[in-house]
C-alpha positions in Angstrom: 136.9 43.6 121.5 134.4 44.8 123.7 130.7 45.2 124.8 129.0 46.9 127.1 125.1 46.8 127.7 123.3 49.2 129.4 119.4 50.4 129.8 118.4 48.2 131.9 116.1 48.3 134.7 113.0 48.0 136.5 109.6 48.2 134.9 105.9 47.2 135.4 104.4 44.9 133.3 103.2 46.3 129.8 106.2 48.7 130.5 109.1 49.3 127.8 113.1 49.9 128.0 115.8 49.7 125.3 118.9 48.3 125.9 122.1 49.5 124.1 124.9 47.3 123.1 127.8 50.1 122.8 131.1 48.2 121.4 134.7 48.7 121.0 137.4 46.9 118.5 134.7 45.9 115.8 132.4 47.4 113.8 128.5 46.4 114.7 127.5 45.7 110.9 130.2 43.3 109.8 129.1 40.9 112.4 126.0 39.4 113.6 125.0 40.2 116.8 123.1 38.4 118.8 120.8 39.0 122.2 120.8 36.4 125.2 118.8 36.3 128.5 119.6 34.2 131.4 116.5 34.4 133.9 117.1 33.6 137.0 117.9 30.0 137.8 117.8 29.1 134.5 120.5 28.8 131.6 121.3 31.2 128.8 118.5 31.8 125.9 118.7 33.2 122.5 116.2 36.3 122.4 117.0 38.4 118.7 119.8 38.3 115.9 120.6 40.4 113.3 122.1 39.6 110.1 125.7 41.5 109.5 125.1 43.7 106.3 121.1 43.6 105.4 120.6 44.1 108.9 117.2 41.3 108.8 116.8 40.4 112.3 115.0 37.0 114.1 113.4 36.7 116.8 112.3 34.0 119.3 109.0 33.4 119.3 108.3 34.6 122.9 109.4 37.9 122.2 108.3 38.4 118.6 105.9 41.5 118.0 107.4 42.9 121.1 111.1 43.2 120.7 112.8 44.7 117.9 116.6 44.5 117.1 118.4 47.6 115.5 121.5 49.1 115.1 122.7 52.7 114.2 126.0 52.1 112.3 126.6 56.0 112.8 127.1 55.8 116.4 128.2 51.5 115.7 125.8 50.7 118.4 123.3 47.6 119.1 119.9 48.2 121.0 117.2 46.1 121.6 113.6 47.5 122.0 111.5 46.1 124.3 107.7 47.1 124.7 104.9 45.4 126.7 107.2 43.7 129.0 105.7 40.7 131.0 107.3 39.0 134.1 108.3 36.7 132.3 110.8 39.3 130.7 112.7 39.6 134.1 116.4 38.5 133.1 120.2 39.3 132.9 119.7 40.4 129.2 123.7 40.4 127.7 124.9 41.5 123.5 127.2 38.5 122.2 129.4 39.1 119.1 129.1 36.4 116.1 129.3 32.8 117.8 132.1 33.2 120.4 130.4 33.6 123.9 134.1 34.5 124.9 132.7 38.7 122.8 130.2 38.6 125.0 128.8 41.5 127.3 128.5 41.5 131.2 124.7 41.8 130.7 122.4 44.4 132.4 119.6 43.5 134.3 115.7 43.9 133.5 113.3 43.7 136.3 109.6 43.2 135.3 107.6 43.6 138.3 104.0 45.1 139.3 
């Protein structure tokens, strides 16, 4: 298993970048998938989900409207949309498997900065 996130970057506030989440060993839609952030100095932080199958995603509250979780099982490939970014935004943003933090990317870095 592996998972590899790429897309990040740096952006100005109200900016947008999509991450991808391209995996190996698995197939994306027989699993949730989950996004993290880790901002710095601070711990790890659920951001988005989405459901293995039906594909409904959730999302935290300080990203809803903004972020969007989807997958294209052609290419079996995560991304996470993000539009409008804010400072706040600024984190190691990392794809995560189910619930084993051990299928877990090595994260990509977005940069929200004026």
């Amino acid at each position: 298993v592996q998972l590899v996130e790429s897309g990040g970057g740096s952006v100005q506030p109200g900016g947008s970048l999509t991450l991808s989440c391209t995996v190996s060993g698995f197939i994306v839609s027989h699993y949730y998938m989950f996004w993290f952030r880790q901002r710095p100095g601070e711990g790890l932080e659920w951001v988005s989900s989405i459901n293995m199958g039906d594909g409904v995603t959730h999302d935290a509250d300080d990203v809803k409207g903004r972020f969007t979780t989807f997958r294209d099982d052609a290419k079996n490939t995560l991304y996470l949309q993000m539009t409008n970014l804010k400072p706040d935004d600024t984190a190691v943003y990392y794809c995560q498997k189910g619930d084993n933090q051990d299928d877990r990317g090595q994260g990509t870095q977005v940069t929200v900065s004026a």
